[in-house]
N, C-alpha and C positions, 0 to 999 in steps of 0.2 A: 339394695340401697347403696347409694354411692359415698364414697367414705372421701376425706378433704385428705388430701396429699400430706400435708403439713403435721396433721392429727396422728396420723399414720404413722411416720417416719417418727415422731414424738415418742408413741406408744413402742413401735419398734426397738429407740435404743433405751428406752427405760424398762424395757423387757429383759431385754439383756444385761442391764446395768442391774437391775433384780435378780437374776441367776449367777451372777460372780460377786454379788453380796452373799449371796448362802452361803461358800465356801469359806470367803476370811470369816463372818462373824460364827461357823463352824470351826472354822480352827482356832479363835480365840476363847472358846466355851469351852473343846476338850482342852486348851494348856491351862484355861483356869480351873478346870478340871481335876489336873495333871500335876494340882503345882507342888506338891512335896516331893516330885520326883523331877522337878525342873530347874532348868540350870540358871543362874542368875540373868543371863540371856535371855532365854526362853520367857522369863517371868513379866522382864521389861516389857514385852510385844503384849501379853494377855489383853492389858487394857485400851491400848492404843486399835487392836486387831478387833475386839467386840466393840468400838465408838464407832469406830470408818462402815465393820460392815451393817451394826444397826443403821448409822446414817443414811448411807448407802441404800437401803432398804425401806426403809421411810420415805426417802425424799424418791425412789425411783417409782414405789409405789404410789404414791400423790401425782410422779408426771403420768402414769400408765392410764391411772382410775380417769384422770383428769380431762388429758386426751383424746381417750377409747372412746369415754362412758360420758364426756363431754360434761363435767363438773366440775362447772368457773370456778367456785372458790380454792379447789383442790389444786385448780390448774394457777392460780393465781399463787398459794403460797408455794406452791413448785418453783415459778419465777422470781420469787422473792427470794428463795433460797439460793438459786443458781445465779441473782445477782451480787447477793454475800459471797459469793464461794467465787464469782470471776475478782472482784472487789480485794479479797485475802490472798486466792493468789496472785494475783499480780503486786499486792505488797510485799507479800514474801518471796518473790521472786527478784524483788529489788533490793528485797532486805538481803535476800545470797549471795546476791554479782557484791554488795557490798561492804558484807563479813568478811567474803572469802578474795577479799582483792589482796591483801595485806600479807607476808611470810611465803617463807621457801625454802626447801633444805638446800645446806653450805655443801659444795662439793669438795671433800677430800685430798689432797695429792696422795697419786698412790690407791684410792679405794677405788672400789667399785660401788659402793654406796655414798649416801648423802647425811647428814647429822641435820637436825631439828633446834632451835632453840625457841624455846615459847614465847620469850619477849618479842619475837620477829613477826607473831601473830596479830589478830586485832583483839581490842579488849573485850569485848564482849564476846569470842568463843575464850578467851584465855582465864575470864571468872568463869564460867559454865564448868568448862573442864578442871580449873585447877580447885575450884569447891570444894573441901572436905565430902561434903554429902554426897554431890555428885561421882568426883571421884571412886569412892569406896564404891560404887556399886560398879564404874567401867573397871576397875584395878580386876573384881570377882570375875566380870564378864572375861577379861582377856586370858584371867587365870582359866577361867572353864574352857574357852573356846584354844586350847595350846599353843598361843603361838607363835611359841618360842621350842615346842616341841622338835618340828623337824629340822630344827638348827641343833638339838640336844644329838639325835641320830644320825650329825654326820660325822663322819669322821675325816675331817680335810687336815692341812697342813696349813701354816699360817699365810701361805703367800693363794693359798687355795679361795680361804676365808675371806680375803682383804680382797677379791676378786669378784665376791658373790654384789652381785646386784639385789641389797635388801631391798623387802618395803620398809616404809618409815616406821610401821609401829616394831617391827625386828629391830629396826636399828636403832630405834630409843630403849625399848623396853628388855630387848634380849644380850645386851652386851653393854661392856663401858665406854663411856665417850671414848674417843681416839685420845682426846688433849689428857685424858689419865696417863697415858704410857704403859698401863699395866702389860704382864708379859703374859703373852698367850700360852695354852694348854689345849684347848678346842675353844670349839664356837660359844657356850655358856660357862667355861671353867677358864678362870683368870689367876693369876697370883700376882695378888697387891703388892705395890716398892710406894716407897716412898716418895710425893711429889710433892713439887711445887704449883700445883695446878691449883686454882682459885675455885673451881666447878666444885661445888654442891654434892653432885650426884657420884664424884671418887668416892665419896666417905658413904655414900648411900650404896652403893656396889656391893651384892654378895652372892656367894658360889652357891646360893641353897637355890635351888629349883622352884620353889614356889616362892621365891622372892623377886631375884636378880634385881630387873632396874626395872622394877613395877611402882616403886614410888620416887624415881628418878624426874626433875623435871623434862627432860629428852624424851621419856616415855611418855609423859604429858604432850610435849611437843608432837612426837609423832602418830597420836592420837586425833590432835588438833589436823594435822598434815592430813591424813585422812578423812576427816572431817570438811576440809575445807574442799579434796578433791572431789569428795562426791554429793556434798550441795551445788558445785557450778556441775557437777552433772543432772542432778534433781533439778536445777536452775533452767537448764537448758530444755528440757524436758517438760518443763512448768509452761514455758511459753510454747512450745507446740499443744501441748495440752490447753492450754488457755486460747489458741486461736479454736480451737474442736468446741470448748464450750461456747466461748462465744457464737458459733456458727448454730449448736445445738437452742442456745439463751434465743436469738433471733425464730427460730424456727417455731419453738413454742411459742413465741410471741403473736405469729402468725396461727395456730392453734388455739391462742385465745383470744384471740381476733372473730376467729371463726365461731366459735363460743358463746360469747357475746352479741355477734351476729344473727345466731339460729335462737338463741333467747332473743334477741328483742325481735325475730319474726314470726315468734310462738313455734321453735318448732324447728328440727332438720327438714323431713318435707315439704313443710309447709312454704319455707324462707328460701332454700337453696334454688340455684336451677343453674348450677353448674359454673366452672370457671375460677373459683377461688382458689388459693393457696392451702 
């Protein structure tokens, strides 16, 4: 029996899109599994990693069944789905270019790194991130994930330091602004002087290691800095992926084309006789 080009290729990538769903919503079941032994990190992903790959699973199985086994209505809410889902991303792809239009870290004289200031941001990631609620759970995350660690392990000299090309959340979260003056010791160990610096985050500065400048707005800032550079990567990303579904939206359309076709002629044998999509 000869099978419709369109049906096929249908069936094809929701086979697939079925078999790399069992892995995320597997990894999402053992960390919720796992969660007394999971790091504030880890915990975050739980539910966000069993929605994508139940959905995933769902919706791939509606195009497979739909396609293969040639069940319009199946194949109908498949398309209804993948038209919400071009629809969201392309909103949230406009909503990323922008958030993330707005802020840039200040470059130094003299460093190697860049300083963060949060007002420089757009307001809507600068409530997200400066939230109390939100906060307290990235402040745990950055604490579990170290890192500020390998800055604790080196041992440079100050002109060594001032040379290092941080990333942004090192250079908010792991040391004091520059505009402090404080005198160096290493890379996480400062000794406070007295300044005339207006900045907030002086007086928030301290030498204990599961502190330092974790509630600093700089650290905020440089959170946000990273935030912002990897939604215009997600961004970018969105729209190649958004031209795929669309291409894939079209294809089943042609599939339920077909569908509707072989129903109203009672029948694949009966109706076909070659030539369609």
């Amino acid at each position: 029996m000869a099978f419709r080009l369109s049906n096929n290729l249908v069936g094809i990538l929701n086979f697939v899109t079925f078999l790399l769903s069992i892995p995320i919503l597997g990894g999402g079941i053992w960390l919720k599994s796992h969660s007394d032994q999971a790091t504030e990190c880890e915990k975050f992903l739980q539910g966000p990693l069993i929605a994508i790959g139940f959905f995933l699973m769902l919706v791939s199985l509606a195009g497979l069944v739909g396609a293969c086994c040639r069940v319009t209505w199946l194949l109908w809410i498949y398309l209804a789905v993948m038209f919400l889902l071009i629809l969201l991303l392309f909103c949230f792809t406009v909503f990323a270019f922008v958030v993330t239009n707005k802020g840039a870290g200040e470059a130094v004289s003299g460093r190697g790194f860049k300083e963060y200031k949060l007002g420089d941001y757009s307001n809507w990631l600068q409530k997200r991130v400066d939230s109390n609620k939100n906060w307290k759970k990235i402040r745990a995350c950055l604490v579990d994930s170290k890192v500020c660690q390998s800055l604790q392990q080196r041992n440079e000299t100050y002109s060594q330091f001032y040379a290092e090309n941080l990333s942004p959340v090192q250079s908010g979260c792991c040391k004091p602004p520059t505009e402090c003056n404080f005198q160096y010791v290493s890379p996480t160990l400062w000794t406070k002087i007295t300044t005339n610096s207006t900045d907030s985050d002086c007086a928030t500065w301290t030498n204990d290691v599961s502190a330092l400048c974790y509630d600093c707005q700089s650290c905020k800032a440089g959170v946000v800095q990273n935030l912002k550079t990897s939604w215009k990567k997600v961004a970018v990303l969105n729209v190649i992926f958004l031209i795929f579904i669309v291409i894939v939206y079209s294809v089943g359309c042609c599939a339920f084309r077909n569908n509707r076709r072989d129903n109203h002629n009672g029948g694949y044998n009966a109706g076909w006789k070659g030539g369609y999509a």
